[in-house]
C-alpha positions, -999 to +999 in steps of 0.1 A: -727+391+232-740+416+211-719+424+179-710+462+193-697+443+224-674+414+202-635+421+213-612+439+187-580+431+201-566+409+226-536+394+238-542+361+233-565+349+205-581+312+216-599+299+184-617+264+197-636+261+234-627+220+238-611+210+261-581+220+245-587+255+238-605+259+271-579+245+297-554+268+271-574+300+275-581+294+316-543+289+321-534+322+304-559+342+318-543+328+354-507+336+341-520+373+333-527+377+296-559+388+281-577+364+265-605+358+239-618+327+239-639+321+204-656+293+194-680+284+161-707+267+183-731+280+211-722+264+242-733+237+251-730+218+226-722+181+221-690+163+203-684+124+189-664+114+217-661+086+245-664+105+274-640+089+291-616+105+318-585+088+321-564+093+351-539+112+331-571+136+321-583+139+353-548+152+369-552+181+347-591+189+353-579+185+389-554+211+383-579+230+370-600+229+401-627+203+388-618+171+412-646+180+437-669+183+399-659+150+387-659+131+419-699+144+422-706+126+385-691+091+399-658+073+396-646+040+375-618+018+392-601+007+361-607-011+328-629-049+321-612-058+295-629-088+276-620-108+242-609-141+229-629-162+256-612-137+285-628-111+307-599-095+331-603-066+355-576-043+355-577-015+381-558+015+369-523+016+377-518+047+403-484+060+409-477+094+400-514+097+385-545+090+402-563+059+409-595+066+393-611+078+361-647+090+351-667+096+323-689+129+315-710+135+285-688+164+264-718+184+259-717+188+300-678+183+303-667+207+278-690+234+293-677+235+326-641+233+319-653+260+292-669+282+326-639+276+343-616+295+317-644+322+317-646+324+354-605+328+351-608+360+330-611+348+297-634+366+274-656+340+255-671+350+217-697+324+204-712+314+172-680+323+151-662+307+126-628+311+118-627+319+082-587+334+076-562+350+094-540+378+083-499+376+087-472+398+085-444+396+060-426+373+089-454+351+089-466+365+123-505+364+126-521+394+132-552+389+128-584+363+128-616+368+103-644+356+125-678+349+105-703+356+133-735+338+136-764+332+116-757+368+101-725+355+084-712+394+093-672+395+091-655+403+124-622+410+130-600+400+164-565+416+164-541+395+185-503+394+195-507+353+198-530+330+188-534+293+199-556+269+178-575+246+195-605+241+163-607+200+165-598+170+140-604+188+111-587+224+121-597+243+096-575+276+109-551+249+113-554+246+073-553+279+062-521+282+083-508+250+069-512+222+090-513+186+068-523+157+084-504+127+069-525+096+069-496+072+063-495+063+098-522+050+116-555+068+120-588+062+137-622+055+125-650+058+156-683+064+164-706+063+197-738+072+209-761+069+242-783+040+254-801+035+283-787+009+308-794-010+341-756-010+350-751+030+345-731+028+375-711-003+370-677+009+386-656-007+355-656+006+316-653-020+294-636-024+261-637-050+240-608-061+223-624-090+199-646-066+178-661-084+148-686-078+126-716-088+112-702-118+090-678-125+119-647-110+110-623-097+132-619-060+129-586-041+141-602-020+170-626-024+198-657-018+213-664+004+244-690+010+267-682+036+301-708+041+324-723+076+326-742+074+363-773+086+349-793+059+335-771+061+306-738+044+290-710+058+262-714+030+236-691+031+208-670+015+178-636+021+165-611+008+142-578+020+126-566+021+100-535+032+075-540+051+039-523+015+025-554-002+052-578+017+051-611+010+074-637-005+052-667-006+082-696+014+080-697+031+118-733+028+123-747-006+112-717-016+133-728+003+162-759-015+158-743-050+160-722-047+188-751-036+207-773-061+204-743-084+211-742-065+242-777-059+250-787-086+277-751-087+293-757-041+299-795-043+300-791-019+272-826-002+258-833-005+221-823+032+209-784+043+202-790+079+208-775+111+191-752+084+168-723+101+159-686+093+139-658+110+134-622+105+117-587+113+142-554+120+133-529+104+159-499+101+173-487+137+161-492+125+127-495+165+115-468+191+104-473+229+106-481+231+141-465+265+148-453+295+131-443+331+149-467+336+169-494+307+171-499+272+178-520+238+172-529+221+205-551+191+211-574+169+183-559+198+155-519+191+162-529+150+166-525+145+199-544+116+199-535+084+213-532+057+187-541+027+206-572+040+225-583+071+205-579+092+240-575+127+231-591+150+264-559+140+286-537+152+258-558+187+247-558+197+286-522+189+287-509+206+258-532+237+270-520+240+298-480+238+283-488+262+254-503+287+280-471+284+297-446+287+267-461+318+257-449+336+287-418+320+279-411+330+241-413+354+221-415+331+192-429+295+190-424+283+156-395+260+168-399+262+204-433+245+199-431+213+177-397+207+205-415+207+234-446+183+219-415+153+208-406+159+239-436+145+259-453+129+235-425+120+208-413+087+223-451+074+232-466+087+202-437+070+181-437+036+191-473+038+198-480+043+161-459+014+148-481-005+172-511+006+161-503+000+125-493-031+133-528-042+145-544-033+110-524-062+095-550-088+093-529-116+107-517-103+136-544-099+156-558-135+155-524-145+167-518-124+191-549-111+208-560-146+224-522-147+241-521-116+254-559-119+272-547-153+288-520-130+310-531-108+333-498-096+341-490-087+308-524-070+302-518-049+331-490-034+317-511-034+281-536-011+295-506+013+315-488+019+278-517+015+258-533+043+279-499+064+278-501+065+319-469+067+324-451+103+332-421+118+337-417+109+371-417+075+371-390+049+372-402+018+374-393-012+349-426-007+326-419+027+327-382+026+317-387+000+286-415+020+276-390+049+270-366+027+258-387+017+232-402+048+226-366+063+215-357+029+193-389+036+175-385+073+169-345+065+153-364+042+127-391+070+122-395+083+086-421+105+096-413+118+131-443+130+153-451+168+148-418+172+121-422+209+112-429+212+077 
């Protein structure tokens, strides 16, 4: 797009093409807004991530259309979960979500689901960076100061609402005044690519006894999710607290774990494109809405804290702030309301958990107990994974919530508290 072609004006102002910002920009194209869709790379372009597609993530990319998409790039039946002398299969649960999950490079992912919001109307704007925004005296935006491409030129988009989608790091999010609060826990992660006879081993694999090089035991664990094309995901992470902090060094410990894992994954010798990356979880931000705009995805930490899954959660809360905004005419309450309420509970008592396994005794005790039940890591890798909605009823589900509210009464720092 040429700069006498960039948008003035829209009605909707989409600042980050993730998955977030994309599933938020296709949904309110289809609800009948005008959209902008802006983003500071050039598609396609890659980001530190896992690549793996939950069955809670791909409900919504079927809802976006994709299910014929991802069922082309291969299927995983569920989680090997191995640790502590144990290796356990655990096929994802079902029930109101589907049975499968997949895993798609982001650089390719992120694209399509990218296309689709194009395809749906949206109007896309590449190669600019959000630099400010202008507000009202109500604290309404009005405005977003784009610097465009390798030019640096200033560009201006007017818009009635604006939805931030800009990552971890959110840096409109900032400038609006989003804090992340690192008192709860946080993650620490890194992965890269490696060549692998068992590309299309119908199981990703996690883990749960990470140590490193001098043999200690590390609060986090290791991945590796099949790609289906010659290729595997293979990552680290840990988390950590600002009174815990993670004192790894990603990459060396990259390196380790996979040459622990070479001969068992017939891995080649190269970690390719290596990449790390700090996330905010559990709603563990404030300032996620004001008049007229919103944080979504990675930027409003909508990360799960016990497996660092974020791409269920950014398509999700898309698709929900799409939706709000033909609801209300302001969001600044509205907003941080309807995120406690799906993700409160979960993100709440997930957090105490996930703080809990940075204390350095805990996971000695308690990690070789859990992998001796099958049974109860069933139900580890159902909570852990947050696949539990809404609609179901069943005992997990039920204690889940229970616990979910107990934990949030004994919160000092709710999830998304406003300010």
């Amino acid at each position: 797009m040429t700069d006498t072609a960039w948008p003035t004006s829209t009605d909707v102002l989409v600042v980050g093409a993730g998955p977030a910002g994309a599933s938020a920009a296709a949904w309110s194209a289809r609800l009948g807004m005008d959209v902008v869709l802006a983003d500071a790379a050039v598609f396609p372009r890659d980001k530190t991530c896992g690549d793996g597609l939950t069955p809670r993530a791909i409900a919504e990319l079927n809802r976006l259309g994709l299910e014929n998409w991802i069922l082309g790039h291969g299927t995983n039946k569920g989680l090997r979960a191995a640790g502590f002398g144990q290796e356990l299969l655990l096929p994802w649960p079902g029930g109101s979500l589907p049975d499968y999950g997949s895993a798609v490079p982001r650089t390719e992912l992120d694209d399509k689901i990218r296309q689709v919001a194009l395809d749906s109307g949206a109007v896309p704007v590449e190669g600019a960076r959000a630099v400010s925004a202008e507000r009202d005296a109500n604290g309404k935006v009005t405005a977003v100061v784009f610097q465009m491409g390798k030019s640096k030129a200033l560009h201006t988009i007017l818009c009635d609402r604006l939805i931030i989608a800009d990552g971890v790091r959110s840096p409109l999010g900032r400038v609006l005044g989003r804090t992340w609060h690192r008192d709860t826990a946080y993650g620490v992660a890194g992965r890269s690519y490696v060549k692998s006879g068992r590309s299309d081993d119908p199981w990703i694999a996690s883990h749960l006894e990470l140590r490193g090089e001098q043999g200690e035991l590390l609060s986090g664990y290791g991945w590796i999710f099949p790609l289906f094309d010659g290729e595997v995901n293979l990552g680290v992470g840990t988390l950590a607290t600002s009174k815990r902090p993670a004192n790894v060094q990603i990459r060396p410990l990259m390196e380790f774990y996979a040459g622990l894992r070479r001969q068992e994954w017939d891995l080649g010798a190269e970690l390719r494109m290596p990449t790390s990356a700090l996330l905010p979880m559990g709603g563990a931000v404030s300032g996620v809405a004001g008049p007229n705009w919103m944080l979504i995805g990675d930027a409003a930490g909508c990360v799960n804290p016990l497996n660092g899954e974020g791409i269920d959660y950014g398509l999700e809360t898309g698709r929900l702030a799409a939706q709000m905004l033909t609801q209300y005419r302001y969001v600044d309450h509205a907003w941080p309301a309807l995120l406690t309420h799906h993700y409160g509970e979960a993100f709440s008592i997930a957090r105490r958990l996930a703080g809990l396994i940075t204390v350095p005794r805990l996971l000695p005790a308690a990690g070789p107990v859990g992998m001796r039940s099958h049974r109860l890591m069933t139900i580890a890798l159902r909570v852990m994974g947050n696949l539990i909605t809404e609609e179901d009823r069943d005992t997990t589900a039920r204690l889940w919530r229970w616990a979910g509210r107990m934990s949030v009464r004994l919160d000092e720092r709710p999830p998304f508290r406003e300010a």
